[in-house]
Biopython code that builds the backbone (N, CA, C, O; Angstrom):
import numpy as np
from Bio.PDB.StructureBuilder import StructureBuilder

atoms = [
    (1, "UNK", "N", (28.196, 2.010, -20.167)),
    (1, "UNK", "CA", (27.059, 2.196, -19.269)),
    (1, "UNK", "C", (25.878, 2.756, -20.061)),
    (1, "UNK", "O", (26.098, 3.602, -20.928)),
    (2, "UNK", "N", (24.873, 2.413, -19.858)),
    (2, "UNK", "CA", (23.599, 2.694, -20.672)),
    (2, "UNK", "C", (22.835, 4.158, -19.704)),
    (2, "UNK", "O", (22.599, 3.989, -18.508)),
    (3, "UNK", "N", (22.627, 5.038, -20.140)),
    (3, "UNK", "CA", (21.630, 5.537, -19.659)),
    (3, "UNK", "C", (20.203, 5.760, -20.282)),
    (3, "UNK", "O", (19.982, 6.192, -21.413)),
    (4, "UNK", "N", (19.030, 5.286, -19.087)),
    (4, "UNK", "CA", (17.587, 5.263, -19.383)),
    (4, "UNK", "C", (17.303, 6.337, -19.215)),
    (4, "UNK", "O", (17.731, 6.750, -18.138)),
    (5, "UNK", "N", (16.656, 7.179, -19.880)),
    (5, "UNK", "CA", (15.312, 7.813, -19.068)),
    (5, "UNK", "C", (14.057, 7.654, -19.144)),
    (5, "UNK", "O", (13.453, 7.925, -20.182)),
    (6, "UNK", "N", (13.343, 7.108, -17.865)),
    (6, "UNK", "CA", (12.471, 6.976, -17.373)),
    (6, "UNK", "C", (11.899, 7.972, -16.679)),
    (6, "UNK", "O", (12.403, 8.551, -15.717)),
    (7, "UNK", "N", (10.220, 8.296, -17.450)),
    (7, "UNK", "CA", (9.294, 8.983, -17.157)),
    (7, "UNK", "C", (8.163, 8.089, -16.671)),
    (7, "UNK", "O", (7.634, 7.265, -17.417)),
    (8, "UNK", "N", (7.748, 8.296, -15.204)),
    (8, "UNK", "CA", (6.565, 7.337, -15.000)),
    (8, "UNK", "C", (5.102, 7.786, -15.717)),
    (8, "UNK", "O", (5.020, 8.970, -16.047)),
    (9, "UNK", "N", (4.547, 7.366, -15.843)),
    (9, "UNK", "CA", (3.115, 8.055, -16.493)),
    (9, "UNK", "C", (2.083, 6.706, -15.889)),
    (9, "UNK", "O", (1.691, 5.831, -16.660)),
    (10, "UNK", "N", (1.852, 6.711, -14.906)),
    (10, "UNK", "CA", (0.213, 6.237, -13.907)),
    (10, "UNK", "C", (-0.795, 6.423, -14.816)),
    (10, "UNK", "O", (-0.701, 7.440, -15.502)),
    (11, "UNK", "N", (-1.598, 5.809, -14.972)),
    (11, "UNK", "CA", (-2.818, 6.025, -15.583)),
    (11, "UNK", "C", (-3.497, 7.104, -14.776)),
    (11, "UNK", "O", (-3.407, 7.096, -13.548)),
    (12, "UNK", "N", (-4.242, 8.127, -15.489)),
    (12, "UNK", "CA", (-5.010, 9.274, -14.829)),
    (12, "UNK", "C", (-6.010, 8.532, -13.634)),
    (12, "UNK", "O", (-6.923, 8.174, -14.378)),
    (13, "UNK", "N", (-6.255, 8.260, -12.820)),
    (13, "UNK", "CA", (-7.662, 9.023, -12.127)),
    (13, "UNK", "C", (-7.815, 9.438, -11.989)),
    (13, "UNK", "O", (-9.012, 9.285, -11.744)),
    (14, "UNK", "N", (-7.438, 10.774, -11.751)),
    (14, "UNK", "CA", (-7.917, 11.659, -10.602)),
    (14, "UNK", "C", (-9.581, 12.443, -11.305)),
    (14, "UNK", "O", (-10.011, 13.555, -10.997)),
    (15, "UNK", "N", (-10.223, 11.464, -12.265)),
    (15, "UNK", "CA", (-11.698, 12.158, -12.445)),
    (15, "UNK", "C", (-12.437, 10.821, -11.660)),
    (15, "UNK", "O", (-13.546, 11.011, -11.160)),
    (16, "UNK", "N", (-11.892, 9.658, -11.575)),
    (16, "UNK", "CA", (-12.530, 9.054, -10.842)),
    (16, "UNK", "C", (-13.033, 8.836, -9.362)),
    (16, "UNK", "O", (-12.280, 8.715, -8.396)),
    (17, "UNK", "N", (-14.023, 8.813, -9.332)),
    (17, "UNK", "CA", (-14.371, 8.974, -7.712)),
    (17, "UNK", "C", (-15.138, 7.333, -7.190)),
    (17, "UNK", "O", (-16.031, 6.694, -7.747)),
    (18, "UNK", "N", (-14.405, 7.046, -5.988)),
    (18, "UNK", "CA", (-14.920, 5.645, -5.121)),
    (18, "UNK", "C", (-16.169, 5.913, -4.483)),
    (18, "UNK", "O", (-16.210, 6.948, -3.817)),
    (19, "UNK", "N", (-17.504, 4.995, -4.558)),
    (19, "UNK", "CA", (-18.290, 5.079, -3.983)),
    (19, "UNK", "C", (-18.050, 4.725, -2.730)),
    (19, "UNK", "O", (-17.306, 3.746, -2.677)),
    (20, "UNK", "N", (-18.557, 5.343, -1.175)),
    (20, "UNK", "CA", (-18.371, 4.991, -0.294)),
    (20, "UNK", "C", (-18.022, 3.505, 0.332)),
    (20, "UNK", "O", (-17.322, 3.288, 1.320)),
    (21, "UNK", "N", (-18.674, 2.568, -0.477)),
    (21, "UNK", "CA", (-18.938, 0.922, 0.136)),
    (21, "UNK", "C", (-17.644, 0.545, -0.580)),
    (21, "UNK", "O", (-17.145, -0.569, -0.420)),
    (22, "UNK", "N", (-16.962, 1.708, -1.574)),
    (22, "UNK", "CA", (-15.594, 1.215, -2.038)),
    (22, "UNK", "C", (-14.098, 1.641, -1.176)),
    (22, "UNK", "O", (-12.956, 1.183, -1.223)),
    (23, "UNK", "N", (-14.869, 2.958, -0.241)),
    (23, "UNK", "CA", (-13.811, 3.620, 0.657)),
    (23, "UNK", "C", (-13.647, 2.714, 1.656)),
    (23, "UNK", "O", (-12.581, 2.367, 2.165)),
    (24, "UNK", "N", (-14.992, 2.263, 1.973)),
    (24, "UNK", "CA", (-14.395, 0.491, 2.982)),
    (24, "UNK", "C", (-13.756, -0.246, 2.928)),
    (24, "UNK", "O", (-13.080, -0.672, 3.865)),
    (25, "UNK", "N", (-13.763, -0.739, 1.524)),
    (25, "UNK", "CA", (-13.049, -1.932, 0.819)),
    (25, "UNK", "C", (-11.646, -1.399, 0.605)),
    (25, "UNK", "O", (-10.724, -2.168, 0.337)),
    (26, "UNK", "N", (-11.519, -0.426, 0.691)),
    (26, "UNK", "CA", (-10.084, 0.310, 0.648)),
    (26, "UNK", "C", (-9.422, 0.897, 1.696)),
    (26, "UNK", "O", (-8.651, 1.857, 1.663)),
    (27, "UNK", "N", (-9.858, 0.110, 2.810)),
    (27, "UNK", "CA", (-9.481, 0.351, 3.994)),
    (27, "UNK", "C", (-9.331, -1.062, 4.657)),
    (27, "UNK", "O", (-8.593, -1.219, 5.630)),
    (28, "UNK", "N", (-10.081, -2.122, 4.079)),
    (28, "UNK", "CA", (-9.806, -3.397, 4.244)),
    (28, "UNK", "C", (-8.557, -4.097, 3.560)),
    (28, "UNK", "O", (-7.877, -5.073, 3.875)),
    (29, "UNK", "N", (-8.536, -3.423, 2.759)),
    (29, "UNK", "CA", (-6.973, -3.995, 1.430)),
    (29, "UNK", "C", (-5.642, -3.049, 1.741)),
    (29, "UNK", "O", (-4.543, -3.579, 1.579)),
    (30, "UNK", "N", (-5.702, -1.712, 2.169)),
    (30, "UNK", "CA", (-5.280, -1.235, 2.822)),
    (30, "UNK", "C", (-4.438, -1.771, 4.082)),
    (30, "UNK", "O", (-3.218, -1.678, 3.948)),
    (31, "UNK", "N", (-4.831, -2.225, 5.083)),
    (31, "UNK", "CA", (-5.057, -3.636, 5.994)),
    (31, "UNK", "C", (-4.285, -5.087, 5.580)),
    (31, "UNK", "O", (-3.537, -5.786, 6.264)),
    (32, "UNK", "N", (-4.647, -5.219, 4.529)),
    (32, "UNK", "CA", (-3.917, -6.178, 3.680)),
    (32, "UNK", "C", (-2.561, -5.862, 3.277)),
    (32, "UNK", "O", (-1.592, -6.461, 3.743)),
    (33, "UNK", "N", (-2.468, -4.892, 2.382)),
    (33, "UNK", "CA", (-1.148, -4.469, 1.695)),
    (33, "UNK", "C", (-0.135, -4.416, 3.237)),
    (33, "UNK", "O", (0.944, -4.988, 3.087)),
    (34, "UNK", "N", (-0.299, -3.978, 4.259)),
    (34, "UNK", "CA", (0.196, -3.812, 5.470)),
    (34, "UNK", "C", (0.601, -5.323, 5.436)),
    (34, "UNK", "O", (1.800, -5.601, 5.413)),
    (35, "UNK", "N", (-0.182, -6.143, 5.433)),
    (35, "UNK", "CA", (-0.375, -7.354, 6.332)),
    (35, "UNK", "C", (1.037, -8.403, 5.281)),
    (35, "UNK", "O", (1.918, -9.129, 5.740)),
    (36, "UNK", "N", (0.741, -8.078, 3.876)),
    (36, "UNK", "CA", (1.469, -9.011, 2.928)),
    (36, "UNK", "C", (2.879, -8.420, 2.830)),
    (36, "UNK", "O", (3.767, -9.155, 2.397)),
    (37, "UNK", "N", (3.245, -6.856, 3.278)),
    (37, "UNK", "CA", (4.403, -6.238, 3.505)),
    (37, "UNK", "C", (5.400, -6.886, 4.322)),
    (37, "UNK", "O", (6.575, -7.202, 4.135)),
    (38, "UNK", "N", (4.269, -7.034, 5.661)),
    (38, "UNK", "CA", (4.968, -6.977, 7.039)),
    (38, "UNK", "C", (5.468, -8.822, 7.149)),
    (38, "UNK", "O", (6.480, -9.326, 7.636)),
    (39, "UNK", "N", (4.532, -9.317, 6.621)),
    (39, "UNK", "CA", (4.874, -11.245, 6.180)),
    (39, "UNK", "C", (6.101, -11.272, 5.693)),
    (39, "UNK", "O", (7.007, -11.730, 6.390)),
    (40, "UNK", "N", (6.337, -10.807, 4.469)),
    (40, "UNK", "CA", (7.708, -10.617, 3.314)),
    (40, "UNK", "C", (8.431, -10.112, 4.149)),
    (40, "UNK", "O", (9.208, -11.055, 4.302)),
    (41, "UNK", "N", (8.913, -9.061, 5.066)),
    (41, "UNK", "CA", (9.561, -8.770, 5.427)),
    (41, "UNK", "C", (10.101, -9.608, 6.493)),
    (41, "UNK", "O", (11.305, -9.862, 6.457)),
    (42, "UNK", "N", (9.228, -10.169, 7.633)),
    (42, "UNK", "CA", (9.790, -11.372, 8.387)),
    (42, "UNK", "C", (9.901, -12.732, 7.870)),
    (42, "UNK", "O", (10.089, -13.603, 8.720)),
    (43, "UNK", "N", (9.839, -13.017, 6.898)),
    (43, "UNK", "CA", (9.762, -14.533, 6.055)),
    (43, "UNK", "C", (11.379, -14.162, 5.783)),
    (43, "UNK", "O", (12.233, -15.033, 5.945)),
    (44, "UNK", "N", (11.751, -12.733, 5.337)),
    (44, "UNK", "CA", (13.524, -12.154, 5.311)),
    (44, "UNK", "C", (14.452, -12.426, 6.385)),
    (44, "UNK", "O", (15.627, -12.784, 6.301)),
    (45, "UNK", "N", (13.503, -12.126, 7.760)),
    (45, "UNK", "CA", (14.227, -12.628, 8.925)),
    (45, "UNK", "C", (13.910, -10.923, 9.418)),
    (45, "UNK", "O", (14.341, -10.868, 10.570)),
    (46, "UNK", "N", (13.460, -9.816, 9.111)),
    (46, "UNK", "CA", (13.706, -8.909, 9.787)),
    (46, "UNK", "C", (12.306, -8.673, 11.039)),
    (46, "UNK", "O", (11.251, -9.237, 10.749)),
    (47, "UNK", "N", (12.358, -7.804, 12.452)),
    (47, "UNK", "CA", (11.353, -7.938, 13.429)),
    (47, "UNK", "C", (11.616, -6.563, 13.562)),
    (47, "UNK", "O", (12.294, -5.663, 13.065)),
    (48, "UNK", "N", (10.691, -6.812, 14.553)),
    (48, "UNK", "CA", (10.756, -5.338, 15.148)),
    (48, "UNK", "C", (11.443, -4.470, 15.893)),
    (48, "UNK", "O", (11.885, -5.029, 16.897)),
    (49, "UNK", "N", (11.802, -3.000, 15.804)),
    (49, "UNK", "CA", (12.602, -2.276, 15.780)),
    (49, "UNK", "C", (11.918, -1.082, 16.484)),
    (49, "UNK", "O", (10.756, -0.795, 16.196)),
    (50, "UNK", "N", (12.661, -0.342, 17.454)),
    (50, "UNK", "CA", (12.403, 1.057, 17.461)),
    (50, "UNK", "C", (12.618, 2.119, 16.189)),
    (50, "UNK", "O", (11.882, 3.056, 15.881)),
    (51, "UNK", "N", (13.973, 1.640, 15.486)),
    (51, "UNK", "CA", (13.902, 2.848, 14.556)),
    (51, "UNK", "C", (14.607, 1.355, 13.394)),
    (51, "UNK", "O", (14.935, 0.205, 13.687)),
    (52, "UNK", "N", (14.601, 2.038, 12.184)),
    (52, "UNK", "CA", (15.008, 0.948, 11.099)),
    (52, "UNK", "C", (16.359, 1.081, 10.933)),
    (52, "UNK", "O", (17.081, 2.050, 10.698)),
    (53, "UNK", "N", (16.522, 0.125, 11.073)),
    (53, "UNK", "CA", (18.117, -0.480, 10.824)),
    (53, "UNK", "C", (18.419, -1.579, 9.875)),
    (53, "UNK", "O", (18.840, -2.610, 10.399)),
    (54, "UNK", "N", (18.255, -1.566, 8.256)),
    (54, "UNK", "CA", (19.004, -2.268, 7.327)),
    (54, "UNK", "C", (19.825, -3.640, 7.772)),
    (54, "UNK", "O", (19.577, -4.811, 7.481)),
    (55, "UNK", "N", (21.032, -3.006, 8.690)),
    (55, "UNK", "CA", (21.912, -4.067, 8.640)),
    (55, "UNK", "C", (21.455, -5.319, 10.042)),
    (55, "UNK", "O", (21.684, -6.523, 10.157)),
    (56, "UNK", "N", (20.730, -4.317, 10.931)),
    (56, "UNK", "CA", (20.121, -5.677, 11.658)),
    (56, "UNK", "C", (18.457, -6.178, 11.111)),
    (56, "UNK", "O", (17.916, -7.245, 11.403)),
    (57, "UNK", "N", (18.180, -5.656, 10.706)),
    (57, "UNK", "CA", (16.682, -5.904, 10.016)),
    (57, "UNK", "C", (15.941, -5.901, 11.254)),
    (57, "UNK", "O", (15.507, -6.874, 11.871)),
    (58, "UNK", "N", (15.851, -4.604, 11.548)),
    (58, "UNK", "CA", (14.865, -4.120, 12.320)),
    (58, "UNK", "C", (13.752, -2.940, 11.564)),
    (58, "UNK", "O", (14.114, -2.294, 10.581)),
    (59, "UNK", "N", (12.641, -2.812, 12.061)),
    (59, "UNK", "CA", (11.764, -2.214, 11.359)),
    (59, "UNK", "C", (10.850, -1.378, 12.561)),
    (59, "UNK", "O", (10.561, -1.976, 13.597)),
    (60, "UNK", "N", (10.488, -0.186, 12.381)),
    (60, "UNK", "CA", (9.412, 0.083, 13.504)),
    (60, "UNK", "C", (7.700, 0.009, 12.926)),
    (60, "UNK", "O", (6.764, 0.559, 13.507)),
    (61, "UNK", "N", (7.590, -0.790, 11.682)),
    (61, "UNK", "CA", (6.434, -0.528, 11.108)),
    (61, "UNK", "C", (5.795, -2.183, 10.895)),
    (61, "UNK", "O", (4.900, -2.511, 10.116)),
    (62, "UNK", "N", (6.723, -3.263, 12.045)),
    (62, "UNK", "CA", (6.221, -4.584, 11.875)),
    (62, "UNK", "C", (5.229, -4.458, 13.695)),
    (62, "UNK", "O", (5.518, -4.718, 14.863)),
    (63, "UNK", "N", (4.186, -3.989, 13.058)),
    (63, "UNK", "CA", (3.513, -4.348, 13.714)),
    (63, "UNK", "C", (2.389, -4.601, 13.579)),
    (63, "UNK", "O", (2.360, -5.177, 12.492)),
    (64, "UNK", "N", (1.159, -4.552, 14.055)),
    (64, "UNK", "CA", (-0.613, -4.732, 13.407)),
    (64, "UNK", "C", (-0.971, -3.630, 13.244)),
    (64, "UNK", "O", (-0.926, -2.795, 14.148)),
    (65, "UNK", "N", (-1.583, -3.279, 11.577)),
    (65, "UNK", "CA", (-2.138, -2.091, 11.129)),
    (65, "UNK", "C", (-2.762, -1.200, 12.411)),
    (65, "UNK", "O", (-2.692, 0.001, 12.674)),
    (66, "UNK", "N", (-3.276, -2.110, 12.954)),
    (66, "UNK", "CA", (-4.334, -1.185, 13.863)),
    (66, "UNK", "C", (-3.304, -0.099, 14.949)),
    (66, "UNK", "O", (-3.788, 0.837, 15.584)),
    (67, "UNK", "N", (-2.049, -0.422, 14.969)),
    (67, "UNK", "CA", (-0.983, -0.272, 16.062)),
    (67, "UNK", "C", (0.024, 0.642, 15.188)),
    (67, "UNK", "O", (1.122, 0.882, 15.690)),
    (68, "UNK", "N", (-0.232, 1.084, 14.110)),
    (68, "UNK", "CA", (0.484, 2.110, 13.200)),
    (68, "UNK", "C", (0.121, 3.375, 13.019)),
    (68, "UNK", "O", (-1.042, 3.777, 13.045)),
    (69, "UNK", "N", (1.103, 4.040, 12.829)),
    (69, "UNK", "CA", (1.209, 5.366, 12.999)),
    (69, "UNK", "C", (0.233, 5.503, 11.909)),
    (69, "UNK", "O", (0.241, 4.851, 10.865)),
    (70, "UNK", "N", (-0.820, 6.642, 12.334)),
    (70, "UNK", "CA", (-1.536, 7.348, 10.561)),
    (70, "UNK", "C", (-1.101, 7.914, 9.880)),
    (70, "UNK", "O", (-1.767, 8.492, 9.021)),
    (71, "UNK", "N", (-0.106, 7.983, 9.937)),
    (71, "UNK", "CA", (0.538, 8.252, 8.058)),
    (71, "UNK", "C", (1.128, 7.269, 7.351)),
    (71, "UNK", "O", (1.390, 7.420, 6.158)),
    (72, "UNK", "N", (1.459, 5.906, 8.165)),
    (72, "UNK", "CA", (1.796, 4.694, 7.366)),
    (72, "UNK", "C", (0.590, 3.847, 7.043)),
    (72, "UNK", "O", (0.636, 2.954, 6.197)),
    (73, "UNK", "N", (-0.795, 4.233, 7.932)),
    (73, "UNK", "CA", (-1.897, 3.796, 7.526)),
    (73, "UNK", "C", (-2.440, 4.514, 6.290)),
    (73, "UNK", "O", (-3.339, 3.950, 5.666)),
    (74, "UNK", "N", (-2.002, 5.664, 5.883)),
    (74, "UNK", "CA", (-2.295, 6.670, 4.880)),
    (74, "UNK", "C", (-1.741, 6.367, 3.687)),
    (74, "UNK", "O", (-2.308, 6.430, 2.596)),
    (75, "UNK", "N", (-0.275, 5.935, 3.968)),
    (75, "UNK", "CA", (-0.014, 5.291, 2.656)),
    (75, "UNK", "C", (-0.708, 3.995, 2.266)),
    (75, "UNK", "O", (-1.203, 3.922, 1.141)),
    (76, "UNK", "N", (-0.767, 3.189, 2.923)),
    (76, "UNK", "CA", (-1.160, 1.833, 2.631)),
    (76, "UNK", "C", (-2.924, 2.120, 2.106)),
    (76, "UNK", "O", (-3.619, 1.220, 1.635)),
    (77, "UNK", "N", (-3.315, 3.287, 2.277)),
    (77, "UNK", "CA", (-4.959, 3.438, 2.293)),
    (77, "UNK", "C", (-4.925, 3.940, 0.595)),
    (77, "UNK", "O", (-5.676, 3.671, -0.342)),
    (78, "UNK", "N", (-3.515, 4.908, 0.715)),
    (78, "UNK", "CA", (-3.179, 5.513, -0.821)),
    (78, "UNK", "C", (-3.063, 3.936, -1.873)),
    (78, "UNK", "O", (-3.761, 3.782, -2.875)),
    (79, "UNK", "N", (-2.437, 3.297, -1.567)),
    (79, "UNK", "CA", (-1.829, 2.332, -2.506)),
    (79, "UNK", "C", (-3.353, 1.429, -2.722)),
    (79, "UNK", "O", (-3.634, 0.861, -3.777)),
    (80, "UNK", "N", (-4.103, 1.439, -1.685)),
    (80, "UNK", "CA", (-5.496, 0.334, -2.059)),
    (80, "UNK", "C", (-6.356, 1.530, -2.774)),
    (80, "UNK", "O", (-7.113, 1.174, -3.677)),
    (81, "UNK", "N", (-6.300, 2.889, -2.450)),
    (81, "UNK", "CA", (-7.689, 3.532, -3.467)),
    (81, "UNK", "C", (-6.719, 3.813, -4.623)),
    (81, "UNK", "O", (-7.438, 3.579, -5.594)),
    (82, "UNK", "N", (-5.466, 4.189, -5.127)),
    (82, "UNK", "CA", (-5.181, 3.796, -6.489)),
    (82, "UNK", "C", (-5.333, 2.538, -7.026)),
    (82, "UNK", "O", (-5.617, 2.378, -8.213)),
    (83, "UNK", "N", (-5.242, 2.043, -6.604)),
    (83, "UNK", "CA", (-5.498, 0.017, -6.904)),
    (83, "UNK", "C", (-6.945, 0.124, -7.558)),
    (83, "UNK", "O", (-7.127, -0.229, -8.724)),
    (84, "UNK", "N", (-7.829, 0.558, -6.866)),
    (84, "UNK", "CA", (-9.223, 0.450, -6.962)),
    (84, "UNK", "C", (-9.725, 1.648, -7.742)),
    (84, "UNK", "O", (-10.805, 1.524, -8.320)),
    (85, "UNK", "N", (-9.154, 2.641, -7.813)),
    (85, "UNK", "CA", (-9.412, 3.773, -8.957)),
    (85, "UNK", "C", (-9.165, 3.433, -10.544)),
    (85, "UNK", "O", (-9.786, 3.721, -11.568)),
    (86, "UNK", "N", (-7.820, 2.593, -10.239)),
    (86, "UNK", "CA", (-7.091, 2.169, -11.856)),
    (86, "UNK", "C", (-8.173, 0.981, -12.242)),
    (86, "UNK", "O", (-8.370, 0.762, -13.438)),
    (87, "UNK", "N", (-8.752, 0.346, -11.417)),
    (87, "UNK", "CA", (-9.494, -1.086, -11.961)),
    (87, "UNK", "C", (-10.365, -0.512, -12.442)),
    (87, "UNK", "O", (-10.384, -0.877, -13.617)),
    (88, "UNK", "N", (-11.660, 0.667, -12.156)),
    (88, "UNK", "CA", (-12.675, 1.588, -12.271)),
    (88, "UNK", "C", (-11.773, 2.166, -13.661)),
    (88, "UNK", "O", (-12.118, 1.560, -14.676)),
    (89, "UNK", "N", (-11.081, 2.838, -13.817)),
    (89, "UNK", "CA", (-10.163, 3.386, -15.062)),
    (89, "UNK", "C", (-10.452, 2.716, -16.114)),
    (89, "UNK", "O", (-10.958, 3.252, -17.100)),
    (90, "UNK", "N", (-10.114, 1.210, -16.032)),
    (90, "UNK", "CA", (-9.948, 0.131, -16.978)),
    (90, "UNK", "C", (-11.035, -0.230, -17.403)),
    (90, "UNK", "O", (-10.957, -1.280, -18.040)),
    (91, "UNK", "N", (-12.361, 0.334, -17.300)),
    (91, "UNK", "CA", (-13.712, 0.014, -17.094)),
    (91, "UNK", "C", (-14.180, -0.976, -16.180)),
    (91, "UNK", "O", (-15.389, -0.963, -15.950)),
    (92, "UNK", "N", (-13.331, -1.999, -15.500)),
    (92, "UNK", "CA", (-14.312, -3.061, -14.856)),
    (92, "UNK", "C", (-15.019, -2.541, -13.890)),
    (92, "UNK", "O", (-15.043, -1.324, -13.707)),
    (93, "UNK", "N", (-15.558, -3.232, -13.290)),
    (93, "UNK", "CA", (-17.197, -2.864, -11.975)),
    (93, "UNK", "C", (-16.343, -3.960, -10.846)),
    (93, "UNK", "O", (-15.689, -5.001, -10.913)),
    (94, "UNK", "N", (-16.654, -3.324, -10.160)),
    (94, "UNK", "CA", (-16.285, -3.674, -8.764)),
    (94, "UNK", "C", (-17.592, -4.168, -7.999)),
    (94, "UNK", "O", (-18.540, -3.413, -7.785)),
    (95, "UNK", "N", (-17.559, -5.443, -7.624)),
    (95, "UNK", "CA", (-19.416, -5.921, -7.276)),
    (95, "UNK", "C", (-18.795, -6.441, -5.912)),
    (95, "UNK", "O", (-17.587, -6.500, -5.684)),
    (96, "UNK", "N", (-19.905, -6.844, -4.961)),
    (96, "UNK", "CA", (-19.904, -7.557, -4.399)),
    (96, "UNK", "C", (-20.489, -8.647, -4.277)),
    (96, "UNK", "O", (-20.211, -9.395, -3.340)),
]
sb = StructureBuilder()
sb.init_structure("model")
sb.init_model(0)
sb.init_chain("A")
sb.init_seg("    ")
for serial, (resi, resn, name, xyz) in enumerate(atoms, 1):
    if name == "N":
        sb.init_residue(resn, " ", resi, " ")
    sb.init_atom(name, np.array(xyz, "f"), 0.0, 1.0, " ", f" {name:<3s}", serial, name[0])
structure = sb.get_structure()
């Protein structure tokens, strides 16, 4: 048996800061990441659920962003402004 150890190391942002017209856009992709989750997960065969259940593939989080609890909107808001912090990191410009 092999053992790894794995240390994650994220690229820093935390000096980077989103201009407002980028806190939008990260609330729109946000929206998205929800949207391409919740697809993959029923393209699996799993629906909706009061509470999650693995073996029947039930879920309580297949539903429309707008209809989710705010702290699963919080993550999904986390995962689009790191997305968009690391691209800013890398030097590119974010235009419209």
């Amino acid at each position: 048996m092999c053992l790894l150890k794995y240390t994650p190391q994220p690229i820093d942002t935390t000096a980077i800061e989103l201009p407002q017209e980028l806190m939008d856009l990260a609330e729109e992709m946000a929206k998205n990441v929800h949207e391409v989750w919740a697809a993959g997960r029923m393209a699996e065969g799993w629906i909706y659920g009061e509470v999650r259940d693995d073996a029947r593939k039930t879920h309580p989080c297949l539903l429309p962003y707008e209809e989710l609890p705010e702290s699963e909107k919080e993550y999904d808001r986390q995962t689009a402004i790191s997305t968009l912090k690391t691209v800013m990191k890398l030097g590119y410009e974010i235009r419209k």
